[in-house]
VEXPA-878154 format. One record per residue: x, y, z of N, C-alpha, C in turn; residue in three letters; residue number from 1; chain. Coordinates in Angstrom, 1 decimal, decimal comma, padded with zeros to 4 digits, always signed. Layout:
<n.x:X n.y:Y n.z:Z ca.x:X ca.y:Y ca.z:Z c.x:X c.y:Y c.z:Z bake:Ala voba:NUM vonu:A> .
...
//
This chain:
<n.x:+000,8 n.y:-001,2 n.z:+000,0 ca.x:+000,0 ca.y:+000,0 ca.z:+000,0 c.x:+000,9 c.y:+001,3 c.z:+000,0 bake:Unk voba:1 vonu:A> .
<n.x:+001,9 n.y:+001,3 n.z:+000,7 ca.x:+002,9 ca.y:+002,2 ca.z:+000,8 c.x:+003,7 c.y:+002,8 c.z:-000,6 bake:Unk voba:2 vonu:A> .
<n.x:+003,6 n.y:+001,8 n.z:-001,2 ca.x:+004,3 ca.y:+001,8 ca.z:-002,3 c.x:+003,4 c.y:+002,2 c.z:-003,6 bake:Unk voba:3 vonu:A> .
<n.x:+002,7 n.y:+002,1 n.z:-003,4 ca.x:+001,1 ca.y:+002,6 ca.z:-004,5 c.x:+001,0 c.y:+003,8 c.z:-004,3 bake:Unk voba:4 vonu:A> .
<n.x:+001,0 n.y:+004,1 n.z:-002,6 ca.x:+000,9 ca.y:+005,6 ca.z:-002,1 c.x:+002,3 c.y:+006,5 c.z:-003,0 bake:Unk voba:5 vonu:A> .
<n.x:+003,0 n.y:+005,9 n.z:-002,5 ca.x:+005,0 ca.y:+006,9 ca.z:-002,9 c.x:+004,6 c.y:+006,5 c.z:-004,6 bake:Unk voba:6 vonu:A> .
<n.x:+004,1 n.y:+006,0 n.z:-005,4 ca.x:+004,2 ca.y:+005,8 ca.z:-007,0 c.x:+003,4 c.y:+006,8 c.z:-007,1 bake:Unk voba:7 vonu:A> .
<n.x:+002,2 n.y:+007,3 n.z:-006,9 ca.x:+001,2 ca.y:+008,2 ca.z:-007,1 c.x:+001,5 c.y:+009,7 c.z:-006,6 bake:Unk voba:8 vonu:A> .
<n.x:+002,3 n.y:+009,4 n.z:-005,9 ca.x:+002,6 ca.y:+011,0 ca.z:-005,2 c.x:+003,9 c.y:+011,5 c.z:-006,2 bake:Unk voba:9 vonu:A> .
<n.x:+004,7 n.y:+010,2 n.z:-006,6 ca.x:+006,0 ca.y:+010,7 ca.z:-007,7 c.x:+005,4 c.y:+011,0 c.z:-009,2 bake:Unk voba:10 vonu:A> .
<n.x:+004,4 n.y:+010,3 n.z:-009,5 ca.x:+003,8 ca.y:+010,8 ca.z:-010,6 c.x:+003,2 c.y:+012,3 c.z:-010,4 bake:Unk voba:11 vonu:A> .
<n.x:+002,2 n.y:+012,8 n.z:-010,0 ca.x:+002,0 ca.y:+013,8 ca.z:-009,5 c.x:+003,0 c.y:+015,0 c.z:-009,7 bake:Unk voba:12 vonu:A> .
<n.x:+003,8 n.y:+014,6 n.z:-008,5 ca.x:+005,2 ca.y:+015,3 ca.z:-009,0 c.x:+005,4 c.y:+015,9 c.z:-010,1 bake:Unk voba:13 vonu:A> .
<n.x:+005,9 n.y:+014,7 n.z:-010,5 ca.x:+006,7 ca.y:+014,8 ca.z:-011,9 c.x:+005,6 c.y:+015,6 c.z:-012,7 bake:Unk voba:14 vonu:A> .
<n.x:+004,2 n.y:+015,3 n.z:-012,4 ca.x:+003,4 ca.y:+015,8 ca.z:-013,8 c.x:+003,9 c.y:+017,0 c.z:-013,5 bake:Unk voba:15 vonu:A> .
<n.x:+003,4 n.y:+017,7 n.z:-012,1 ca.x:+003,4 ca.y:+019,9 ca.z:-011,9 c.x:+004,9 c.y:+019,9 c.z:-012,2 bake:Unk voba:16 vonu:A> .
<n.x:+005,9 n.y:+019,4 n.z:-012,4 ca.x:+006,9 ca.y:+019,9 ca.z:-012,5 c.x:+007,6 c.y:+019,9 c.z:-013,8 bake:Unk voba:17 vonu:A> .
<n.x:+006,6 n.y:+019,8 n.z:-015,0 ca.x:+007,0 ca.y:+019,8 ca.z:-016,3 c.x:+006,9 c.y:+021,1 c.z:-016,9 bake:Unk voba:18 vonu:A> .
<n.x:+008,3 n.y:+021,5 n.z:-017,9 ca.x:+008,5 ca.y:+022,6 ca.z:-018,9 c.x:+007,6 c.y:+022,9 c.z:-019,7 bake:Unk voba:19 vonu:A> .
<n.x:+007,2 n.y:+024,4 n.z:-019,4 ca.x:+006,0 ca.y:+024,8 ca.z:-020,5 c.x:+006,8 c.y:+024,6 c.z:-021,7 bake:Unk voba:20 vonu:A> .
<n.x:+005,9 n.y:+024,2 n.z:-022,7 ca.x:+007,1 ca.y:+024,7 ca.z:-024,3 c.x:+006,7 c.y:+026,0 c.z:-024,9 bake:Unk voba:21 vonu:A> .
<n.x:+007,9 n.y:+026,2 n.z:-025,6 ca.x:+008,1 ca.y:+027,4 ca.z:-025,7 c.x:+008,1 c.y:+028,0 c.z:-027,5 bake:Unk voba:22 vonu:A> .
<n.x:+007,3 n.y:+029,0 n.z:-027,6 ca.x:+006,9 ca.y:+028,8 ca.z:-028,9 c.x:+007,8 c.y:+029,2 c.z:-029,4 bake:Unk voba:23 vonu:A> .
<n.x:+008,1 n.y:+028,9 n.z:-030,8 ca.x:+009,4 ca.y:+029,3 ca.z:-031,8 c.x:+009,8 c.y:+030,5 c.z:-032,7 bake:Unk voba:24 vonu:A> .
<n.x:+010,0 n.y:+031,5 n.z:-032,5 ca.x:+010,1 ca.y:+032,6 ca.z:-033,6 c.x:+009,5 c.y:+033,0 c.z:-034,8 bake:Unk voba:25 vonu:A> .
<n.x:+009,2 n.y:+031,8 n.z:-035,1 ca.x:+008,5 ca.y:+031,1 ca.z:-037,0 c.x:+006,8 c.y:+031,3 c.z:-036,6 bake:Unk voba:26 vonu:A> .
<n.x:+006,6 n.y:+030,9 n.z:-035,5 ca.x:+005,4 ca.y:+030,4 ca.z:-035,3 c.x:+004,5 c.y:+031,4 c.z:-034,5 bake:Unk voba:27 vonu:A> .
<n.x:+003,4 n.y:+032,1 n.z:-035,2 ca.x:+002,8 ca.y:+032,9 ca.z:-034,4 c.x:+001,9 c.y:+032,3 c.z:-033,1 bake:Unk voba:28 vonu:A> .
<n.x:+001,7 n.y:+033,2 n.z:-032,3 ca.x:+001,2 ca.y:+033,0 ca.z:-031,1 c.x:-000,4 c.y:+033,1 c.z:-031,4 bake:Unk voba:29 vonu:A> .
<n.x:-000,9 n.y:+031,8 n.z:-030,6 ca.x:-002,2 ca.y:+031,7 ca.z:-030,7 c.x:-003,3 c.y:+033,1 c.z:-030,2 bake:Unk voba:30 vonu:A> .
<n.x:-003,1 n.y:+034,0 n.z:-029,4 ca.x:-003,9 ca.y:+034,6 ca.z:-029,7 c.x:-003,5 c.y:+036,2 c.z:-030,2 bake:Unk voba:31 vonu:A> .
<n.x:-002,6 n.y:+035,9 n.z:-031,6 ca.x:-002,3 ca.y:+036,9 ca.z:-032,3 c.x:-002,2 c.y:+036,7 c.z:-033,8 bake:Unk voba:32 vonu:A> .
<n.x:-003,5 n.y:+035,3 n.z:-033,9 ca.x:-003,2 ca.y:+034,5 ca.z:-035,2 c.x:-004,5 c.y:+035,6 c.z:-036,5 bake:Unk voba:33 vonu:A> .
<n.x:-005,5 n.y:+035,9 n.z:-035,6 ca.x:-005,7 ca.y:+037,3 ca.z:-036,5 c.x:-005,8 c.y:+038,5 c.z:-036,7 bake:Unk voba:34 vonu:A> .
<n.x:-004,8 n.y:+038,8 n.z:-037,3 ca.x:-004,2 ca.y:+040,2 ca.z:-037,2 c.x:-005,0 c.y:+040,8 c.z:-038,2 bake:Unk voba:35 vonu:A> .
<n.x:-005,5 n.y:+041,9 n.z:-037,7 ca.x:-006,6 ca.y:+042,6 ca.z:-038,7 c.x:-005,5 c.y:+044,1 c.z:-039,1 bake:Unk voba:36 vonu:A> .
<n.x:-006,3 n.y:+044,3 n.z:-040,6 ca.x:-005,7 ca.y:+045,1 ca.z:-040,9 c.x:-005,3 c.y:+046,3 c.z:-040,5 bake:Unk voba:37 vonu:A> .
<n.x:-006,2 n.y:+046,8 n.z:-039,1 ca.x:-005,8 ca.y:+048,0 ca.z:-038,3 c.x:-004,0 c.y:+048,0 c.z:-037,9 bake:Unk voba:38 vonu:A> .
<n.x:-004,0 n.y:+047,1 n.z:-037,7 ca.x:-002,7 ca.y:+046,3 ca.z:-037,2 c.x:-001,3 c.y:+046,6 c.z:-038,4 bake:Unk voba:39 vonu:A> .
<n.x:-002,0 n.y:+046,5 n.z:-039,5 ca.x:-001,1 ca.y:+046,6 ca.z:-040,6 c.x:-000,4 c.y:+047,6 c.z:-040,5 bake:Unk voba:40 vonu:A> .
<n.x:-000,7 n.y:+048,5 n.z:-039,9 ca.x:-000,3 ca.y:+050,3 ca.z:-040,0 c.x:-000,6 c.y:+050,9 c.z:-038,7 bake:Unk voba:41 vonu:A> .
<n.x:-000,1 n.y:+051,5 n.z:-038,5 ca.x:-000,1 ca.y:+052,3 ca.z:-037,0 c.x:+000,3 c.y:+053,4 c.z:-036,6 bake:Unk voba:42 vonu:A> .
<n.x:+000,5 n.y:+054,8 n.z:-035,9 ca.x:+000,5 ca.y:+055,6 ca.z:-035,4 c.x:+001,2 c.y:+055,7 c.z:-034,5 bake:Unk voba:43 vonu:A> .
<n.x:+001,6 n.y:+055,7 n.z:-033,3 ca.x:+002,1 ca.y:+056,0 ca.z:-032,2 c.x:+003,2 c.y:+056,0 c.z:-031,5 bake:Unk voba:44 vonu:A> .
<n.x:+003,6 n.y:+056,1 n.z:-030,3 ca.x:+004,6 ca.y:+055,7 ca.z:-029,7 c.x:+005,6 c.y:+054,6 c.z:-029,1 bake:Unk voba:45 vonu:A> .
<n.x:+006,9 n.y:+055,3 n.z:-029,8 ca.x:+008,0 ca.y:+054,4 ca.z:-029,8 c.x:+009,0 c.y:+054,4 c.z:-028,8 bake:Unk voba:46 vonu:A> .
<n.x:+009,2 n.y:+053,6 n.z:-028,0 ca.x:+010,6 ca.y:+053,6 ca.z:-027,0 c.x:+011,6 c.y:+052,7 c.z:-027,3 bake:Unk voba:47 vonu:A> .
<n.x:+012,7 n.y:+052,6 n.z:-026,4 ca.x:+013,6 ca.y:+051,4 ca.z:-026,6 c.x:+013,9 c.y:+051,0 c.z:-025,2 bake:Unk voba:48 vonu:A> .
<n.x:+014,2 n.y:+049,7 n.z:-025,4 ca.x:+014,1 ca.y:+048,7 ca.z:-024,4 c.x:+015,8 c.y:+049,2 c.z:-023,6 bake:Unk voba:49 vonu:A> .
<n.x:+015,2 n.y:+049,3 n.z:-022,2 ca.x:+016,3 ca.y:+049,5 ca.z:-021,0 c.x:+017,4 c.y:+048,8 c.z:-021,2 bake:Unk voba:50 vonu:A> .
<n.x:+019,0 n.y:+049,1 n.z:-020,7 ca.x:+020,4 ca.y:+048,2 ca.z:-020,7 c.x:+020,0 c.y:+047,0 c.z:-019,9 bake:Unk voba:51 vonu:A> .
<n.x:+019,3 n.y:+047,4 n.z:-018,6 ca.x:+018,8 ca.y:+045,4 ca.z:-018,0 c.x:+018,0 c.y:+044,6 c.z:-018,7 bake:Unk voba:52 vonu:A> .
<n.x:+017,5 n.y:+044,9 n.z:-020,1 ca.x:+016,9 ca.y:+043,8 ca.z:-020,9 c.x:+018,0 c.y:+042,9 c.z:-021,8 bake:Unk voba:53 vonu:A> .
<n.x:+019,1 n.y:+043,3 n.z:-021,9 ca.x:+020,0 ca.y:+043,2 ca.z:-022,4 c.x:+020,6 c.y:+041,7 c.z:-022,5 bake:Unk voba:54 vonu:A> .
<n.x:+020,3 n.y:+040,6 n.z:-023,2 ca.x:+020,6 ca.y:+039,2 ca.z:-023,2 c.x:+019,9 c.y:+038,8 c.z:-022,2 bake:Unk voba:55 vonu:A> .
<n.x:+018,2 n.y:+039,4 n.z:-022,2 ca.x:+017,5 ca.y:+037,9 ca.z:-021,8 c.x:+016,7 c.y:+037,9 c.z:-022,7 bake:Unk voba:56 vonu:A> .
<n.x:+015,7 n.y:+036,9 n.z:-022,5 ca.x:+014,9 ca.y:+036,0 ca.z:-023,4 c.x:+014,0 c.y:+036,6 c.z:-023,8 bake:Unk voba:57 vonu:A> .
<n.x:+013,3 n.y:+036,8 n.z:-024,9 ca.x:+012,2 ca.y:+037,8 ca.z:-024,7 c.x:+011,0 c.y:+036,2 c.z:-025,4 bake:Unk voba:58 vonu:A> .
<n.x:+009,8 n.y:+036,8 n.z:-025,7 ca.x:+009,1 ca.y:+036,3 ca.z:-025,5 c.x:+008,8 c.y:+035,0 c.z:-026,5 bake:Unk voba:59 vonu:A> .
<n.x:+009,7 n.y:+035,1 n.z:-027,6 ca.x:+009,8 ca.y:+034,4 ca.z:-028,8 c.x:+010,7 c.y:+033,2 c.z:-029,0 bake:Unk voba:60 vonu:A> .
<n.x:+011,6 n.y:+033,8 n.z:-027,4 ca.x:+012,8 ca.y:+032,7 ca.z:-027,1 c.x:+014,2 c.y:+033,2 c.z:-027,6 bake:Unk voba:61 vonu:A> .
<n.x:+014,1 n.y:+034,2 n.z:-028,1 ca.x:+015,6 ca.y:+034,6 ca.z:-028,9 c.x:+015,9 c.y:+035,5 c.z:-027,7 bake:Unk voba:62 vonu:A> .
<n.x:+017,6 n.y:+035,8 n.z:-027,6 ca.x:+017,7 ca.y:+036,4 ca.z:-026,5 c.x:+018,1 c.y:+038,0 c.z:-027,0 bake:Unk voba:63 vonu:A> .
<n.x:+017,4 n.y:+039,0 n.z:-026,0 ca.x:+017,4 ca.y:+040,6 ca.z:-026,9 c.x:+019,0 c.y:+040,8 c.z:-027,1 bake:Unk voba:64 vonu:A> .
<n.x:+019,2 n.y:+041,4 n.z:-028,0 ca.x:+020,4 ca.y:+042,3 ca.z:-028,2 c.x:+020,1 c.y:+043,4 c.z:-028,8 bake:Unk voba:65 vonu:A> .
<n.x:+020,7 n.y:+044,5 n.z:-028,1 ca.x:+020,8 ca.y:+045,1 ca.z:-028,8 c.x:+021,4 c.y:+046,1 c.z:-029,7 bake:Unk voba:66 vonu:A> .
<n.x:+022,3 n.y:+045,5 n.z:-030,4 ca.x:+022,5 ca.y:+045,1 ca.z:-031,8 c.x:+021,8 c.y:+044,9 c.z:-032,4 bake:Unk voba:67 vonu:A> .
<n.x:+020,8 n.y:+044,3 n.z:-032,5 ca.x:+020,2 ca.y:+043,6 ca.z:-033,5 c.x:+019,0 c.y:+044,9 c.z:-033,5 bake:Unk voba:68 vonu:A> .
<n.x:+018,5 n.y:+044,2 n.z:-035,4 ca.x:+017,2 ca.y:+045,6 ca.z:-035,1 c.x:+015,9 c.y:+044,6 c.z:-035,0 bake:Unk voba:69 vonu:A> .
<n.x:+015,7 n.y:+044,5 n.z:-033,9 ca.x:+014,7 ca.y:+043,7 ca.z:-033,2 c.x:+013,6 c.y:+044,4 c.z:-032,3 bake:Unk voba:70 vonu:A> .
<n.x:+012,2 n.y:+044,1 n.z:-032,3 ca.x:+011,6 ca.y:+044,9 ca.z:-031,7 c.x:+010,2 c.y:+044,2 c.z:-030,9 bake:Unk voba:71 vonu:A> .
<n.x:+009,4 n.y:+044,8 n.z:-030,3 ca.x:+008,1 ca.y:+044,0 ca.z:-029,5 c.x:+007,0 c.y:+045,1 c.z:-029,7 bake:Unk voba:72 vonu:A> .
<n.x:+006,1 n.y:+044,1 n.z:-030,2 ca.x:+004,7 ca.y:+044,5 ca.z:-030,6 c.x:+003,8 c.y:+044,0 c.z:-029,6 bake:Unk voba:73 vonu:A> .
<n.x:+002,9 n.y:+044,1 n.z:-029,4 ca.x:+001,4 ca.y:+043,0 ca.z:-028,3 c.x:+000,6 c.y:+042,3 c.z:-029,5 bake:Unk voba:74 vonu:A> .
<n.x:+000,6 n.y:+042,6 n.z:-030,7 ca.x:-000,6 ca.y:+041,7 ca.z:-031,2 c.x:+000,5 c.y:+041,2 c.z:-032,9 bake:Unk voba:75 vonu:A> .
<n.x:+001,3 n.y:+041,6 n.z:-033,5 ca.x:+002,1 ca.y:+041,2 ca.z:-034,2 c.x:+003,0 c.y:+039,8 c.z:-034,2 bake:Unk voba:76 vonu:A> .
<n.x:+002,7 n.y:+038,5 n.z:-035,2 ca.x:+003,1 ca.y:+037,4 ca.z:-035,1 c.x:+005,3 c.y:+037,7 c.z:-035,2 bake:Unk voba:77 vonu:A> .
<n.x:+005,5 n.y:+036,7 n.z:-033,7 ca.x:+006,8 ca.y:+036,8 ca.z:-034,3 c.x:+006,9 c.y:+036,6 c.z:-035,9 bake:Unk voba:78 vonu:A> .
<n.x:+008,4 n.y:+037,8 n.z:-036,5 ca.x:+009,3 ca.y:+037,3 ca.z:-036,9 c.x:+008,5 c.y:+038,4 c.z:-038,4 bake:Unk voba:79 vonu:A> .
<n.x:+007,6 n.y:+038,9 n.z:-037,9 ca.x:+007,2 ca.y:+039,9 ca.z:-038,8 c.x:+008,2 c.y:+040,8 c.z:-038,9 bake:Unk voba:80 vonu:A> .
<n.x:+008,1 n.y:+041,1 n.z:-040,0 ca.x:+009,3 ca.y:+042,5 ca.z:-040,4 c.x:+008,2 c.y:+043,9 c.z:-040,8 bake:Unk voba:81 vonu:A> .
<n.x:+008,7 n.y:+044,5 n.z:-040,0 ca.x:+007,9 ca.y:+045,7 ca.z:-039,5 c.x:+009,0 c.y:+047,4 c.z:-039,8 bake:Unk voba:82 vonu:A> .
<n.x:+008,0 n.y:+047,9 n.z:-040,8 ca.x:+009,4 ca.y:+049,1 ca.z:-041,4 c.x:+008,8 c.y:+050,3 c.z:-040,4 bake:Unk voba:83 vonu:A> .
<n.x:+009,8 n.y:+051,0 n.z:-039,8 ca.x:+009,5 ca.y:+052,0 ca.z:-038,3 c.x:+009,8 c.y:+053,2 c.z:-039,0 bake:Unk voba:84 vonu:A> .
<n.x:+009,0 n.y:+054,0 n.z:-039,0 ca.x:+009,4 ca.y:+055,5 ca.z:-039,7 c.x:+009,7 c.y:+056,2 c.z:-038,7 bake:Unk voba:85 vonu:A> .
<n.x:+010,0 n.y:+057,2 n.z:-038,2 ca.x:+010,2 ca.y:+058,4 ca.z:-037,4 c.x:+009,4 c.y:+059,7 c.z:-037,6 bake:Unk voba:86 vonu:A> .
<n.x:+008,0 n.y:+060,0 n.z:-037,5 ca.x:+007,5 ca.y:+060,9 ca.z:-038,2 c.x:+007,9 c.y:+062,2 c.z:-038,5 bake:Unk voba:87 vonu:A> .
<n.x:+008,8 n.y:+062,6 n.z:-037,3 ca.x:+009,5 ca.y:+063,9 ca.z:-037,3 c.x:+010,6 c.y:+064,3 c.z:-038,3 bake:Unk voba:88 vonu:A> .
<n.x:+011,1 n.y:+063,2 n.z:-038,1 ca.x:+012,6 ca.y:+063,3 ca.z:-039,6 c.x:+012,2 c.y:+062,5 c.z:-040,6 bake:Unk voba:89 vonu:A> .
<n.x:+011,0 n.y:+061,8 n.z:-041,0 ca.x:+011,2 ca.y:+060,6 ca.z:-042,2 c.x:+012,0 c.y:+059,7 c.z:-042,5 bake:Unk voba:90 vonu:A> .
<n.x:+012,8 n.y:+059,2 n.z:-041,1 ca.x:+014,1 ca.y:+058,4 ca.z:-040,7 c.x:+012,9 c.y:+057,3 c.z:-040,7 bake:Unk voba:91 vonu:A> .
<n.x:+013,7 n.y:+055,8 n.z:-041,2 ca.x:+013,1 ca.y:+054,8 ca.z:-041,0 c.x:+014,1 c.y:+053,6 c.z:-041,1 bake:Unk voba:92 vonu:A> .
<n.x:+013,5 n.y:+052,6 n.z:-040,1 ca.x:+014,5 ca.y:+051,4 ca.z:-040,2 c.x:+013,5 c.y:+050,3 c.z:-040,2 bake:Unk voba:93 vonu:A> .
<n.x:+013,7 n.y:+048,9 n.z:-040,6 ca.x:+013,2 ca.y:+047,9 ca.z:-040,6 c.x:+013,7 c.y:+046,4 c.z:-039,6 bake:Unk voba:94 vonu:A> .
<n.x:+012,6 n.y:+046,4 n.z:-038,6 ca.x:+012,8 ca.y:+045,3 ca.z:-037,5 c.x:+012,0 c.y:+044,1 c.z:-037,5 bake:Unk voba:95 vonu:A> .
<n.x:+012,1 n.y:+043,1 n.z:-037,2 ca.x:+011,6 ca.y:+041,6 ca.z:-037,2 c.x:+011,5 c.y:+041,8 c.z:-035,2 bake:Unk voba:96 vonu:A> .
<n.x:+009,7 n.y:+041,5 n.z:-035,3 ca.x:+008,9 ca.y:+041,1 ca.z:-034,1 c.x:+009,8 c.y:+040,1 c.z:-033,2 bake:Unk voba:97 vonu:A> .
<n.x:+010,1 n.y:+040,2 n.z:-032,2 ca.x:+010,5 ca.y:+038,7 ca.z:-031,3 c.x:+010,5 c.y:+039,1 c.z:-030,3 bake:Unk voba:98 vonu:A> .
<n.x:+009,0 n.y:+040,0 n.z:-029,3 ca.x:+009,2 ca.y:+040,2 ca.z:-028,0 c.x:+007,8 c.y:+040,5 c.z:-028,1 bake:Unk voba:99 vonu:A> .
<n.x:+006,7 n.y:+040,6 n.z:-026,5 ca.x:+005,3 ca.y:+041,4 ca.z:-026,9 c.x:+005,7 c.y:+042,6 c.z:-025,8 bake:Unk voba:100 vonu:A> .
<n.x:+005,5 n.y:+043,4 n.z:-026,0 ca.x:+005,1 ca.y:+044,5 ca.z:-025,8 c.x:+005,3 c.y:+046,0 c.z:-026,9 bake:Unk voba:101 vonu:A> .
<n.x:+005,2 n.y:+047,0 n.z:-026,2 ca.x:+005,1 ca.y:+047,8 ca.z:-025,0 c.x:+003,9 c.y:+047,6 c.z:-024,2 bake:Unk voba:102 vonu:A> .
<n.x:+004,1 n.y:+047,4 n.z:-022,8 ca.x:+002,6 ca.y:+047,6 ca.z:-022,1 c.x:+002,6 c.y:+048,9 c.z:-021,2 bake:Unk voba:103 vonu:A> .
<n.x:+003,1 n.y:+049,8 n.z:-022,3 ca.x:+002,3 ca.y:+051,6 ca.z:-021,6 c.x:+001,7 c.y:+051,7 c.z:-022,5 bake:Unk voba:104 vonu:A> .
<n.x:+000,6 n.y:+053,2 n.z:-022,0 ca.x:-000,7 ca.y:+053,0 ca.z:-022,6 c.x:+000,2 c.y:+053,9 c.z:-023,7 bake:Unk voba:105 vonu:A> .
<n.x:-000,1 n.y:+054,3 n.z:-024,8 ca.x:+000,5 ca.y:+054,9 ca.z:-026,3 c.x:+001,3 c.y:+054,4 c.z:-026,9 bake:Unk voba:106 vonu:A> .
<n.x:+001,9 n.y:+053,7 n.z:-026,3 ca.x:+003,4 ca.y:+053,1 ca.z:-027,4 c.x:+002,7 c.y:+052,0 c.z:-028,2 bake:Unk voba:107 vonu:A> .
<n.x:+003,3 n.y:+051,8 n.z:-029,2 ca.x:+002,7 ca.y:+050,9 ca.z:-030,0 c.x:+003,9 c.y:+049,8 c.z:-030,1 bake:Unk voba:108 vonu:A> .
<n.x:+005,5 n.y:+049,9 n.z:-030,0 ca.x:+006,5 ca.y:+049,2 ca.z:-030,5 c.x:+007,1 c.y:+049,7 c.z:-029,4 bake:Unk voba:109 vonu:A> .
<n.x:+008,5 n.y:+048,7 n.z:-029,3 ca.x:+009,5 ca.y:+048,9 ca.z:-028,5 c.x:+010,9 c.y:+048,3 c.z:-029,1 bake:Unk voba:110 vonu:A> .
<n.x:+011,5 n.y:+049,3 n.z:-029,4 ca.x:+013,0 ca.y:+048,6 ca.z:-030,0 c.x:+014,5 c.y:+048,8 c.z:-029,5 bake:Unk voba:111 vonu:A> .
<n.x:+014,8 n.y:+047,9 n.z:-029,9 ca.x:+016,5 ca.y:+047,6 ca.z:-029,5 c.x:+017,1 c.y:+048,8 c.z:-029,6 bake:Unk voba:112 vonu:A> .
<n.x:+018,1 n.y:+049,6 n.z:-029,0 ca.x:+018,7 ca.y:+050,8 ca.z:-029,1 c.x:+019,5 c.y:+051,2 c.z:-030,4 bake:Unk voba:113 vonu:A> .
<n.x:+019,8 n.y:+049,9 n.z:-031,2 ca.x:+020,4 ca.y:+050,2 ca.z:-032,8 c.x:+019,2 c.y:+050,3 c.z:-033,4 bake:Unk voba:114 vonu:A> .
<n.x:+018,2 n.y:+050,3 n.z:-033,7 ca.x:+017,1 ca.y:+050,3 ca.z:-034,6 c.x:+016,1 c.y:+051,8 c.z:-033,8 bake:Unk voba:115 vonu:A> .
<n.x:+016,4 n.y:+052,2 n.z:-032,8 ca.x:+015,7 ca.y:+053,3 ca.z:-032,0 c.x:+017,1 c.y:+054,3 c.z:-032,2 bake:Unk voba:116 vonu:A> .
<n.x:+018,2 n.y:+054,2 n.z:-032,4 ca.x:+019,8 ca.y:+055,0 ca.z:-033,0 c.x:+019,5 c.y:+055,6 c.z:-034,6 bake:Unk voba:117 vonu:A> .
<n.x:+018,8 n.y:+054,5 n.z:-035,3 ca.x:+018,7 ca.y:+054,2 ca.z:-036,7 c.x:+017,5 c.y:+055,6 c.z:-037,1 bake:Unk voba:118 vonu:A> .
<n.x:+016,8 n.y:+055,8 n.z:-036,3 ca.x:+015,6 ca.y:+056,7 ca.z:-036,6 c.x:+015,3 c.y:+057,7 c.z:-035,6 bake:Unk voba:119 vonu:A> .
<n.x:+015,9 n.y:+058,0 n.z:-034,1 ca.x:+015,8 ca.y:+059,1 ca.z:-033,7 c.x:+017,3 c.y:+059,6 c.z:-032,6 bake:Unk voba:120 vonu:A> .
<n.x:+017,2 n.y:+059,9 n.z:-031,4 ca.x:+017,9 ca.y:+060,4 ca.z:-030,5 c.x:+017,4 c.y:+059,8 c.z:-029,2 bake:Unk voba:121 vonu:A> .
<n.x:+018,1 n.y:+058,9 n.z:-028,4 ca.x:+018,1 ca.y:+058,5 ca.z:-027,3 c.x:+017,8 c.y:+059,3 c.z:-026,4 bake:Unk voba:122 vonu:A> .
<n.x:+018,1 n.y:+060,6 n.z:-026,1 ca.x:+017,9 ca.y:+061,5 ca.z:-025,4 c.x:+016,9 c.y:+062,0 c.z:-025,2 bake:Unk voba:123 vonu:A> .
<n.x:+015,8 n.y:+061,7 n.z:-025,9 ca.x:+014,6 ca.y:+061,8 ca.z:-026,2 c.x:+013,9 c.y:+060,8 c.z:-025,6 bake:Unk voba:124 vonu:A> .
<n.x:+014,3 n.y:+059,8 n.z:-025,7 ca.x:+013,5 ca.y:+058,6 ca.z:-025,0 c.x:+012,4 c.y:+058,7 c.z:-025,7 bake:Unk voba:125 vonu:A> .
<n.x:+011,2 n.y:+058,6 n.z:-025,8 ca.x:+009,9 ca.y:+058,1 ca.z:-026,7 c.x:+010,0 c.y:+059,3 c.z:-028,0 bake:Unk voba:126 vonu:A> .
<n.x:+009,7 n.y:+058,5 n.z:-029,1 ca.x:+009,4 ca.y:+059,0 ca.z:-030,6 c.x:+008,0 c.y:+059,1 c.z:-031,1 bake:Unk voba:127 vonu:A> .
<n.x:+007,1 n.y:+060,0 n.z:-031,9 ca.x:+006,1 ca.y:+059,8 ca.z:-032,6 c.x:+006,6 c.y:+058,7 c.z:-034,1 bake:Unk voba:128 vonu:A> .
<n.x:+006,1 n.y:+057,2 n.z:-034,0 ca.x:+006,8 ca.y:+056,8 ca.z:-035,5 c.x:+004,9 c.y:+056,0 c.z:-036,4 bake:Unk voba:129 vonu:A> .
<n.x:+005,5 n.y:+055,6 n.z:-037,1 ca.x:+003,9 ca.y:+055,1 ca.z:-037,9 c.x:+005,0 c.y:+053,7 c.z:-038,2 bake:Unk voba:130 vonu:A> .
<n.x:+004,5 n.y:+052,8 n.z:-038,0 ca.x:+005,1 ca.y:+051,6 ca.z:-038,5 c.x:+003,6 c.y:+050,8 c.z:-039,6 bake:Unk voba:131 vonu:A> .
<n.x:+004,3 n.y:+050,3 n.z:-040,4 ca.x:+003,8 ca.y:+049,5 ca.z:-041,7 c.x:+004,3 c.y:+048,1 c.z:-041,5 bake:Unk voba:132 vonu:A> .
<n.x:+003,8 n.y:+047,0 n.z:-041,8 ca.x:+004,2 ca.y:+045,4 ca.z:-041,9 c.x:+004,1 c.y:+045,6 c.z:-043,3 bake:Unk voba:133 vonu:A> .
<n.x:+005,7 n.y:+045,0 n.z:-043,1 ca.x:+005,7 ca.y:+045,0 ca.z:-044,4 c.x:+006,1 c.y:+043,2 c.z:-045,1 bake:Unk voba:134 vonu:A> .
<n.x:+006,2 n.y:+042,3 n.z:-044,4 ca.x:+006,5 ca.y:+040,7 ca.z:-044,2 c.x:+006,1 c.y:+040,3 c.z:-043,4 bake:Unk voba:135 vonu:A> .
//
């Protein structure tokens, strides 16, 4: 009986203590599978992600750099390539989705400090930009 008891309690176990999986960069996220065309085109505000985001994992599994021109949308399938205008100068750069956010209320995007270098002034911290999907 003892041993029926300790097999059922290791199973148990073992089940709560299994790895979520983790979706893949390629593969959009189930509840961002329809993207309506408001989505396509956008308005608003742009920041760039803090030095403590700096080589961790963002939400797609790739780890941020920033180097890379990589950025975070909330409703955009990873791995979308997303062209970021700067409305003020007509500066524009092109970034591939692999993070969700911003979650402040106006920002629409959030990017790596090469791709937010590429189109405005750091010193400024948030931009007015219009981003288009353009892949």
């Amino acid at each position: 009986m003892k041993r029926v008891v300790l097999c059922i309690f290791i199973l148990v176990v073992s089940a709560c203590s299994a790895q979520p999986t983790r979706q893949s960069a390629t593969e959009p996220a189930a509840q961002v599978k329809d993207v309506t065309k408001s989505t396509l085109m956008q308005t608003g505000k742009a920041s760039f992600y803090a030095d403590k985001y700096q080589g961790r994992q963002t939400a797609s599994g790739d780890l941020l750099d920033h180097a890379e021109l990589t950025a975070a949308h909330t409703k955009l399938p990873f791995g979308t390539k997303v062209k970021v205008t700067n409305t003020s100068n007509g500066k524009n750069t092109i970034v591939i989705v692999t993070d969700r956010g911003p979650f402040v209320e106006g920002r629409i995007i959030d990017l790596t400090k090469s791709a937010f270098d590429q189109i405005g002034d750091r010193d400024e911290g948030v931009i007015t930009v219009q981003i288009e999907v353009i892949e």
